[in-house]
N, C-alpha and C positions, 0 to 999 in steps of 0.2 A: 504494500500500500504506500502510497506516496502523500505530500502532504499537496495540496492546493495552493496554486498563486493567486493569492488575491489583489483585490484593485484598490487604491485611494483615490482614483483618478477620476473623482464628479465633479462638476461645476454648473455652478448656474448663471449663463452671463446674458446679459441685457442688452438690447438694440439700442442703437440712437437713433434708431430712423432716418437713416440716408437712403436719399434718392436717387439713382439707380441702385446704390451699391450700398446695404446696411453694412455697420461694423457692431459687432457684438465684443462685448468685454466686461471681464473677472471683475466684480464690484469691489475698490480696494477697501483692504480692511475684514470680508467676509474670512471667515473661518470655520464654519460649519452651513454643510447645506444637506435638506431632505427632500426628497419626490415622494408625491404618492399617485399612484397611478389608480383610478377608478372606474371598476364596468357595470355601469348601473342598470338595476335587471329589472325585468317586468316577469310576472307571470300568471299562470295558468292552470285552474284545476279542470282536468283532461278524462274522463269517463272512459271505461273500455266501452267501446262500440257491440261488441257483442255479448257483452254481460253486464248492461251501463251498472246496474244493480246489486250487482253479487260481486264484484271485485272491488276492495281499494281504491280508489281514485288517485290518477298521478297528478302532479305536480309538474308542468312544461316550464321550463324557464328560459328568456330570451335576453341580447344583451340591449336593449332600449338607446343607451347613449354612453358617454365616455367622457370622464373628466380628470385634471390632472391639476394637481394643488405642492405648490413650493414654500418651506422657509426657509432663510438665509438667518444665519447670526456675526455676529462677529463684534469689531471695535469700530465706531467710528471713524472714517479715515476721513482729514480734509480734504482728498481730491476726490472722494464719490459722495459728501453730503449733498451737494448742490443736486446731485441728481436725483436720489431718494427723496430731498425735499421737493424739487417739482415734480415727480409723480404722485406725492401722497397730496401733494395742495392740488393739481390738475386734474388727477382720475381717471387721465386715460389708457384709452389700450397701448401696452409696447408689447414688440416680439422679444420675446424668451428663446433661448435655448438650455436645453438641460443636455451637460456633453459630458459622455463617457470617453476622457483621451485617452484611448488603448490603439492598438494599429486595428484594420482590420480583420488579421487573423486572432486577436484575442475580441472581438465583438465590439470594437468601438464605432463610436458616429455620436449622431445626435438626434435628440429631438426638438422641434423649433413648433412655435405655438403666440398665438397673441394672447397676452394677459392681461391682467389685471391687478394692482397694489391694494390687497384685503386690508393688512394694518400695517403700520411700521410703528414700531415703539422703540422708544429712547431709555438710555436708562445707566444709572452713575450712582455708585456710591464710593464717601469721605469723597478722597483726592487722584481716585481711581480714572482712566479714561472711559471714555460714554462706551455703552456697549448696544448694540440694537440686535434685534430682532427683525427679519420685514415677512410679511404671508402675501403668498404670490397666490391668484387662481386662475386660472386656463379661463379664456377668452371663445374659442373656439377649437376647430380642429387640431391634433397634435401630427405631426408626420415625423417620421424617422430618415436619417440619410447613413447610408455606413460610412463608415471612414475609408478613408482612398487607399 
């Protein structure tokens, strides 16, 4: 038995919204990031056809829609406040990417999606530097690219 290579290699970086050409980039100062990937289901109690009565009934389940939800933590950095601050005062959609940098023989790529800035919280204590929090939520569709 062998033991497994594992990854450190997540990141969640943010668009600026260039036109033709976005540039996505590592919000400085972040130092922990989560994904969570969601397939939200619908379902259905399903009768047998030829004994609706006497059997069990199943239970169908389908996947309805799909959503994807980010937080980021870290330190305060002065070269990405300005940014977090105008998402959290504007509201609007940016594209996200959430990137696994592994080559593509270990499964890396991306996935890119427009979001949304659920909350961003500040926060310091004594003479500590600020520490944040931000909660990203998927906007719409997520698509994946592998890595080249």
């Amino acid at each position: 038995m062998s033991d497994p290579t594992l990854t450190n290699k997540l990141l969640i970086l943010l668009g600026d919204g260039g036109d033709p050409t976005e540039t996505f980039s590592h919000p400085c100062g972040a130092n922990g990031s989560e994904v969570t990937f969601t397939n939200n289901t619908g379902e259905a109690v399903v009768l047998d056809c030829t004994d609706p009565l006497g059997l069990v009934a199943a239970i169908k389940r389908w996947t309805e829609s799909q959503d994807t939800s980010m937080n980021i933590s870290g330190r305060v950095a002065s070269e990405s406040f300005a940014t977090w601050r105008a998402w959290a005062d504007g509201g609007e959609i940016k594209n996200v990417r959430i990137a696994v940098t592994e080559s593509a023989a270990w499964g890396g790529g991306h996935w890119e999606l427009p979001a949304i800035l659920g909350e961003f919280q500040m926060g310091r204590e004594d003479k500590a530097t600020v520490t944040f929090t931000a909660s990203i939520t998927g906007a719409g569709r997520r698509s994946w690219t592998a890595a080249a």
